[in-house]
C-alpha positions as CSV (number, residue, x, y, z in Angstrom):
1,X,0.0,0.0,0.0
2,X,2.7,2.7,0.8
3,X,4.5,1.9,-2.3
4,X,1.2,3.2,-4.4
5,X,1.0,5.8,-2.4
6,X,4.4,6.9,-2.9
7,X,4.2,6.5,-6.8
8,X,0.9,8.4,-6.5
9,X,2.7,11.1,-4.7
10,X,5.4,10.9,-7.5
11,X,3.1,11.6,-10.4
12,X,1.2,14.4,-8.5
13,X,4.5,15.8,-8.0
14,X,5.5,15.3,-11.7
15,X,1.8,17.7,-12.7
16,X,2.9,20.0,-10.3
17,X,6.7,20.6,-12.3
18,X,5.2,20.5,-15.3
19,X,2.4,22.9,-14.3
20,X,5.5,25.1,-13.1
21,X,7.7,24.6,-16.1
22,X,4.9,24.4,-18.9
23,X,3.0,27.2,-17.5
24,X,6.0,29.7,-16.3
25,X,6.7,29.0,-20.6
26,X,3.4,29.9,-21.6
27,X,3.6,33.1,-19.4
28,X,7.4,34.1,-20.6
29,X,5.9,33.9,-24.6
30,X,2.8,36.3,-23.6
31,X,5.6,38.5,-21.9
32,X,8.3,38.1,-24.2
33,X,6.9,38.9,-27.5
34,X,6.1,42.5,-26.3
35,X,9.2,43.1,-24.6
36,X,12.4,45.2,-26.4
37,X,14.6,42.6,-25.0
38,X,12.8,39.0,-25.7
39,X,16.0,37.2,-25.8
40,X,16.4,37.8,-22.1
41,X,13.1,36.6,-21.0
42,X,13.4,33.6,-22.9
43,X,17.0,32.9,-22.2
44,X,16.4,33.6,-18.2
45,X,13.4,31.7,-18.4
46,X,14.8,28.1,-19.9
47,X,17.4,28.6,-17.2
48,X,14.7,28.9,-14.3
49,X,12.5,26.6,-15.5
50,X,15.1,23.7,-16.5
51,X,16.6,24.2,-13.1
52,X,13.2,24.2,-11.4
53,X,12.2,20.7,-13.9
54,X,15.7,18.7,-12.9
55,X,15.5,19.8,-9.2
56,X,12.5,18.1,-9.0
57,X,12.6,15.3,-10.7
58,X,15.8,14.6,-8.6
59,X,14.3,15.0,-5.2
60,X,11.2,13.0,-6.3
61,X,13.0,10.1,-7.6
62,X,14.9,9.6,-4.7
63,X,17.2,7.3,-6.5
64,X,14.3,4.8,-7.4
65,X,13.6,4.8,-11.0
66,X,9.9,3.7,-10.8
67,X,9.1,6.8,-8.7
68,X,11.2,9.0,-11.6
69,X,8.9,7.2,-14.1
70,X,5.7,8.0,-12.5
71,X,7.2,11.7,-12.1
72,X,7.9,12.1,-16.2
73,X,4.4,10.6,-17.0
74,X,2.5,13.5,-14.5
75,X,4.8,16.1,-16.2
76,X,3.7,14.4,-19.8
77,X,0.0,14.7,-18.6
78,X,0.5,18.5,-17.5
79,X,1.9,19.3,-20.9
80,X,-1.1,18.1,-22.6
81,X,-3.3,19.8,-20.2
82,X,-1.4,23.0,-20.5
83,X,-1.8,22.9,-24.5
84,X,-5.2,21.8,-24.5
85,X,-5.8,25.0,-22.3
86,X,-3.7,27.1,-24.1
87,X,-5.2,26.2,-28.0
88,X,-7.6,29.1,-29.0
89,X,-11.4,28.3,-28.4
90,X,-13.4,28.0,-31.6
91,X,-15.7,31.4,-30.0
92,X,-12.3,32.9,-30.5
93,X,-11.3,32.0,-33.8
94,X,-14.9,33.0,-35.5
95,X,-14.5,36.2,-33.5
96,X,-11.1,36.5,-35.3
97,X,-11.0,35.7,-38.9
98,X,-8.2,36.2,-40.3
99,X,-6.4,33.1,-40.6
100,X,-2.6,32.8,-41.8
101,X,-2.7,30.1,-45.3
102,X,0.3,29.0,-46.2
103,X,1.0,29.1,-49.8
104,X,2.3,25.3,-51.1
């Protein structure tokens, strides 16, 4: 029983990074691509966010490469959860449309 709850624990802990790292990156593009220096915000942001990410997967793992495992899939699971949040509703794009073709 306290080894499910410990791989539970893992993958909550995995959402929670990649809430942090996938998030904090959707936040540095909003405030990036109006700022006169982007290359700093997105620079200083990998840095944070990487360090933040490898931290944590560190201190969850423990040394046990199950509990890693179960920390990778959570911070898989926030990604698509952060993307799915983060795509344009469809209210949005028939509010908005003009849409960018691509010549072949």
């Amino acid at each position: 029983m306290t080894e499910f709850l410990i791989l539970a624990l893992a993958l909550a802990e995995g959402l929670s990074i990649g809430a942090v790292f996938f998030g904090g990156l959707w936040w540095t593009i909003h405030k990036g691509v109006s700022s006169n220096h982007p290359a700093i915000w997105f620079f200083g942001s990998l840095l944070l966010r990487m360090s933040i990410a490898l931290v944590g997967f560190y201190v969850v793992s423990a040394g046990h490469w199950e509990r890693l495992l179960f920390c990778l899939l959570g911070f898989v699971l926030a990604r698509l959860s952060i993307t799915r949040l983060a795509l344009p509703s469809e209210t949005t794009e028939a509010r908005n449309p003009k849409k960018v073709t691509h010549a072949p």
